[in-house]
The first five atom37 places (N, CA, C, CB, O) and aatype in JSON, in Angstrom:
{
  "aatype": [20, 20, 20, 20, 20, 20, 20, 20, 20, 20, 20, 20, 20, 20, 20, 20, 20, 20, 20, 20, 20, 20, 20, 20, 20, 20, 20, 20, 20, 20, 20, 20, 20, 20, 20, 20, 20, 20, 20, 20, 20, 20, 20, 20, 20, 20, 20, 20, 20, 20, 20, 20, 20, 20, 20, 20],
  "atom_mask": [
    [1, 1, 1, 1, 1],
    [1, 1, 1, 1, 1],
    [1, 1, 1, 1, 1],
    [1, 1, 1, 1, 1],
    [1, 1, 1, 1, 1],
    [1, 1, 1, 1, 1],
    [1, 1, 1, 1, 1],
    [1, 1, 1, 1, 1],
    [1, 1, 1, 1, 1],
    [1, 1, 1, 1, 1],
    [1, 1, 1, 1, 1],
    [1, 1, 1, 1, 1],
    [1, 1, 1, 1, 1],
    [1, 1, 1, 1, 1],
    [1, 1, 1, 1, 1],
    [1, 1, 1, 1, 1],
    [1, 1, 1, 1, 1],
    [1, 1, 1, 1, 1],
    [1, 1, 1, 1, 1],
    [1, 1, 1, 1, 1],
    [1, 1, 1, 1, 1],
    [1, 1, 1, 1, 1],
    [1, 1, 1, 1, 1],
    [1, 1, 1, 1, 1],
    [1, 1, 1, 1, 1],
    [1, 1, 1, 1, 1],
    [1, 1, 1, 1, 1],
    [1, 1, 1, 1, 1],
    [1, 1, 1, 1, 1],
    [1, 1, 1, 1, 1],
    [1, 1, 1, 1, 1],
    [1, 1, 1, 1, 1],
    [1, 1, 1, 1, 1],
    [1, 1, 1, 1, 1],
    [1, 1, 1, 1, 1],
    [1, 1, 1, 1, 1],
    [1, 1, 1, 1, 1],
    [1, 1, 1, 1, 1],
    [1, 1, 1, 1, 1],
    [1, 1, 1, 1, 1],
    [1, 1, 1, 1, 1],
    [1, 1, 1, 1, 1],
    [1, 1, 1, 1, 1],
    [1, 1, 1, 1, 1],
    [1, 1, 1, 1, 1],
    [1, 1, 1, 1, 1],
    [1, 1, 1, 1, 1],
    [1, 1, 1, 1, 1],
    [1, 1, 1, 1, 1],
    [1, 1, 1, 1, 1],
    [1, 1, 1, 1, 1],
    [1, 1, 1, 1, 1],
    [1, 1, 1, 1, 1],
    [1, 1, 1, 1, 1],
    [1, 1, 1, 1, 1],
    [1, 1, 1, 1, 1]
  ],
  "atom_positions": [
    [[-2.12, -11.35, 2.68], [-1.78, -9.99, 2.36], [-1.34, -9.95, 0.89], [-0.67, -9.44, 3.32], [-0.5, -10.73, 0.45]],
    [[-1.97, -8.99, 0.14], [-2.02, -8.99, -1.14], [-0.27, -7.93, -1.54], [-3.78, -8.23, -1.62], [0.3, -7.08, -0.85]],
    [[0.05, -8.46, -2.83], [1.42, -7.0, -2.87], [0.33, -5.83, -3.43], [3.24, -7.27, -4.45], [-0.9, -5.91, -3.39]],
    [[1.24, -4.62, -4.03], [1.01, -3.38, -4.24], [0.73, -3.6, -5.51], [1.98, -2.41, -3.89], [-0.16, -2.84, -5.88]],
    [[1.07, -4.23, -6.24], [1.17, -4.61, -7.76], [-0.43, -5.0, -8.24], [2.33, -6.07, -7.99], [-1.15, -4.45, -9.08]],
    [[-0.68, -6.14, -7.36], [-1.89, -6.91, -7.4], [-2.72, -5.96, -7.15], [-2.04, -8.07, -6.51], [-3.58, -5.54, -7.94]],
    [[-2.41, -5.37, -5.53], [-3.6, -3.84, -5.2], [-4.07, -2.77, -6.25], [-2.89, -2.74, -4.11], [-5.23, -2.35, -6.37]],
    [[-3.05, -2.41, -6.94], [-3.05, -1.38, -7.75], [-3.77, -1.86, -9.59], [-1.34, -0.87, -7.64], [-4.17, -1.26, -10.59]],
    [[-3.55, -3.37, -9.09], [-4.39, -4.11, -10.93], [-5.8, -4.16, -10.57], [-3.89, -6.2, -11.6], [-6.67, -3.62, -11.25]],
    [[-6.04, -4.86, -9.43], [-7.45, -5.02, -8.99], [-8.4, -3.38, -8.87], [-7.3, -5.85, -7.38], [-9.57, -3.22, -9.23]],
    [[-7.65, -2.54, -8.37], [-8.24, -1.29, -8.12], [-8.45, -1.09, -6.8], [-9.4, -1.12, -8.77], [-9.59, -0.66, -6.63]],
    [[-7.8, -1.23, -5.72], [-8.14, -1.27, -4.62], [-6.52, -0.04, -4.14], [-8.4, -3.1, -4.06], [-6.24, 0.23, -2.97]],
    [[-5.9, 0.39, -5.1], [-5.16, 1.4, -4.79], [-4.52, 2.07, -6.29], [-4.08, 0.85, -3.71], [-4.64, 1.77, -7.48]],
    [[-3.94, 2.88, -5.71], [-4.12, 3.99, -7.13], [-3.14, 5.17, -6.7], [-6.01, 4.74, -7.42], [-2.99, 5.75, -5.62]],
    [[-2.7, 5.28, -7.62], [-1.28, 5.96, -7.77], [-1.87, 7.43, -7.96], [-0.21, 5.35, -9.2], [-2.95, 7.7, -8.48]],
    [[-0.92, 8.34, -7.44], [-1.4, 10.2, -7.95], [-0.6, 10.26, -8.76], [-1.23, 11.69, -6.91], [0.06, 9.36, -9.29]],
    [[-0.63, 12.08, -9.03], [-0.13, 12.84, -9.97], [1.93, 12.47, -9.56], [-0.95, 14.7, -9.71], [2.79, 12.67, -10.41]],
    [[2.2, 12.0, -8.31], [3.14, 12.36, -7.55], [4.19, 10.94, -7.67], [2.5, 12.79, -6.07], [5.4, 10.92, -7.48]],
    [[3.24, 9.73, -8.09], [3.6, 8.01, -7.92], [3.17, 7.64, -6.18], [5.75, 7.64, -8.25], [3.31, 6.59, -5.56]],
    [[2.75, 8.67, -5.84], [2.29, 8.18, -4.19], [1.24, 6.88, -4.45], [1.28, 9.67, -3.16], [0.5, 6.91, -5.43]],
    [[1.22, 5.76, -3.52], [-0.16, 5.11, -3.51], [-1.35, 5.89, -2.26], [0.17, 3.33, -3.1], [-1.21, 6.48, -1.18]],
    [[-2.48, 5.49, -3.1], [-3.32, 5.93, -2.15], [-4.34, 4.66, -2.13], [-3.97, 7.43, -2.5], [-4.35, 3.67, -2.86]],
    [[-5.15, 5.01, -1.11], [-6.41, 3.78, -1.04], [-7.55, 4.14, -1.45], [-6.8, 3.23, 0.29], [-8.21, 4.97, -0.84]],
    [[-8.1, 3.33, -2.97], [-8.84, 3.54, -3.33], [-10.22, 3.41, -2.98], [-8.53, 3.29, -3.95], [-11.16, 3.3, -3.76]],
    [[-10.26, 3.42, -1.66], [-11.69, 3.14, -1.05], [-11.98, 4.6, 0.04], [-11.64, 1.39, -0.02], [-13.06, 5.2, -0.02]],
    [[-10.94, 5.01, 0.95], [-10.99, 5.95, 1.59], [-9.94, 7.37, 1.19], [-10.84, 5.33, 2.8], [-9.79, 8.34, 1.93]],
    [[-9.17, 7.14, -0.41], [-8.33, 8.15, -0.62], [-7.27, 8.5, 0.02], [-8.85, 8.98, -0.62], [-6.53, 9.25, -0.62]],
    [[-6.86, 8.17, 1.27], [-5.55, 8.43, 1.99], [-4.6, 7.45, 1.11], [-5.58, 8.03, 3.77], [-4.79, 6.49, 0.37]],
    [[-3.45, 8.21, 1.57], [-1.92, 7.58, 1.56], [-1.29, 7.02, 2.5], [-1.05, 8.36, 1.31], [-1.09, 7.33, 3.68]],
    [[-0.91, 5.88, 1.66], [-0.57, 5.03, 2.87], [0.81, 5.11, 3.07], [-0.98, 3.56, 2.76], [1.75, 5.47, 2.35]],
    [[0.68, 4.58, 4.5], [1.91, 4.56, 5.45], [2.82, 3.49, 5.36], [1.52, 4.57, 6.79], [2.4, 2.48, 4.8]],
    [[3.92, 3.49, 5.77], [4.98, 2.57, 6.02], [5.22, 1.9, 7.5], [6.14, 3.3, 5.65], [5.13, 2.54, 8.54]],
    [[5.51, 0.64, 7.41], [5.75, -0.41, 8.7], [6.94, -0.96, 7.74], [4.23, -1.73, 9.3], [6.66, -1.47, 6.66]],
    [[8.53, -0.81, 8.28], [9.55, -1.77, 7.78], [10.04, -2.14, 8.76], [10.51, -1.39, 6.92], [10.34, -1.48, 9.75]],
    [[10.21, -3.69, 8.51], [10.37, -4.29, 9.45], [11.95, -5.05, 8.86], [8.97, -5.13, 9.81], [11.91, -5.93, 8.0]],
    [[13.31, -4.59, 9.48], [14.73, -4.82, 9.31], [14.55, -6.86, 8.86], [15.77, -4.22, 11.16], [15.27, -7.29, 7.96]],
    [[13.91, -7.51, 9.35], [13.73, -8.8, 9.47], [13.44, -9.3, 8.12], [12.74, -9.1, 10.44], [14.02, -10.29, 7.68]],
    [[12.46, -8.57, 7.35], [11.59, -9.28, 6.16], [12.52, -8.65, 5.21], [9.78, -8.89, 5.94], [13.41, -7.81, 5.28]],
    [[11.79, -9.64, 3.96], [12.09, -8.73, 2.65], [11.58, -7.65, 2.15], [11.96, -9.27, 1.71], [12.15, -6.9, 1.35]],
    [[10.25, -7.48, 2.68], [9.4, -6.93, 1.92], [9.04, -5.45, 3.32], [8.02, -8.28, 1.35], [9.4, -5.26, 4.48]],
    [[8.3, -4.85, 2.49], [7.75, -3.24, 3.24], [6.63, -3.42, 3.29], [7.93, -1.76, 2.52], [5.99, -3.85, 2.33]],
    [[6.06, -3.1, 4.54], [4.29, -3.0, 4.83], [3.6, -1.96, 4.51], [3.85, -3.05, 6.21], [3.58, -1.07, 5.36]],
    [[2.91, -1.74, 3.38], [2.11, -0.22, 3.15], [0.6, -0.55, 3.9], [1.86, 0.27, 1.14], [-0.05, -1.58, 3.72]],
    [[0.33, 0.29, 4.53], [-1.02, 0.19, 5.67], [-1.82, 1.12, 4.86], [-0.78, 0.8, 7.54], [-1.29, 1.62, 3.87]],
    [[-3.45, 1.5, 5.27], [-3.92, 2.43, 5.37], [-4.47, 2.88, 6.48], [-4.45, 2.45, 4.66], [-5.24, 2.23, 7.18]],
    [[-4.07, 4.08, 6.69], [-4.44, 4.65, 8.07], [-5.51, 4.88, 8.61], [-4.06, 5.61, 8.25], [-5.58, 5.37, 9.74]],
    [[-6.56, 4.54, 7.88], [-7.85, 4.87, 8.23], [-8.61, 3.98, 7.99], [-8.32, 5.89, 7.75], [-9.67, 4.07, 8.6]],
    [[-8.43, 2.44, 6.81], [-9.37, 1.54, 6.82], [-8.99, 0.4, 7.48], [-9.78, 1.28, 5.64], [-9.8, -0.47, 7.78]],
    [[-7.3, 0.31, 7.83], [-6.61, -0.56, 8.38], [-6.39, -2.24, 7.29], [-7.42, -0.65, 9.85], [-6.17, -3.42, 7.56]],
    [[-6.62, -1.39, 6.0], [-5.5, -2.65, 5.13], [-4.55, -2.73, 4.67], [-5.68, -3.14, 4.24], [-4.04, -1.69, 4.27]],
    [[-3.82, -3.99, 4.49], [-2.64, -3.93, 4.36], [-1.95, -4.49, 2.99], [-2.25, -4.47, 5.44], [-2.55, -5.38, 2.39]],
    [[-0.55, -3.95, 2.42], [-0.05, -4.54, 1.02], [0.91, -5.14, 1.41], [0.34, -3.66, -0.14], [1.07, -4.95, 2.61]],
    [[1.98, -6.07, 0.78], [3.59, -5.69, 1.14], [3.91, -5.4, -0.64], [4.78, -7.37, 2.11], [3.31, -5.55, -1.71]],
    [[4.77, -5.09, -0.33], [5.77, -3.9, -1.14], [7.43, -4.78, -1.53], [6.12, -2.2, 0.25], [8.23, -4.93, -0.61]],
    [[7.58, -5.0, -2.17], [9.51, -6.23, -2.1], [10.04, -4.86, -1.98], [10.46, -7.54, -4.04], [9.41, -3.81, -2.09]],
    [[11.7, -5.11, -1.66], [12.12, -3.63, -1.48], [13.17, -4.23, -2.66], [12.74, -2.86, 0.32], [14.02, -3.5, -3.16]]
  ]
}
């Protein structure tokens, strides 16, 4: 699982007018999975089913 950082250099996600991420393959915004356990935040996409983590 790649971070958001890496996603967003490669081009595989992409920030709006807003700082939202979106997925640069199907355009949605992705969702959140936090899990109290980890360090990090799961950004999903809801419709192609990939995944980033995020450090909090």
């Amino acid at each position: 699982m790649k971070s958001t950082r890496k996603g967003l250099r490669e081009g595989e996600l992409e920030k709006d007018t807003y700082g939202r991420l979106t997925c640069s393959d199907c355009g949605k915004s992705l969702a959140t999975k936090n899990d109290p356990d980890e360090v990090y935040t799961v950004r999903h996409c809801p419709e192609c089913d990939r995944e980033w983590k995020e450090l909090r």
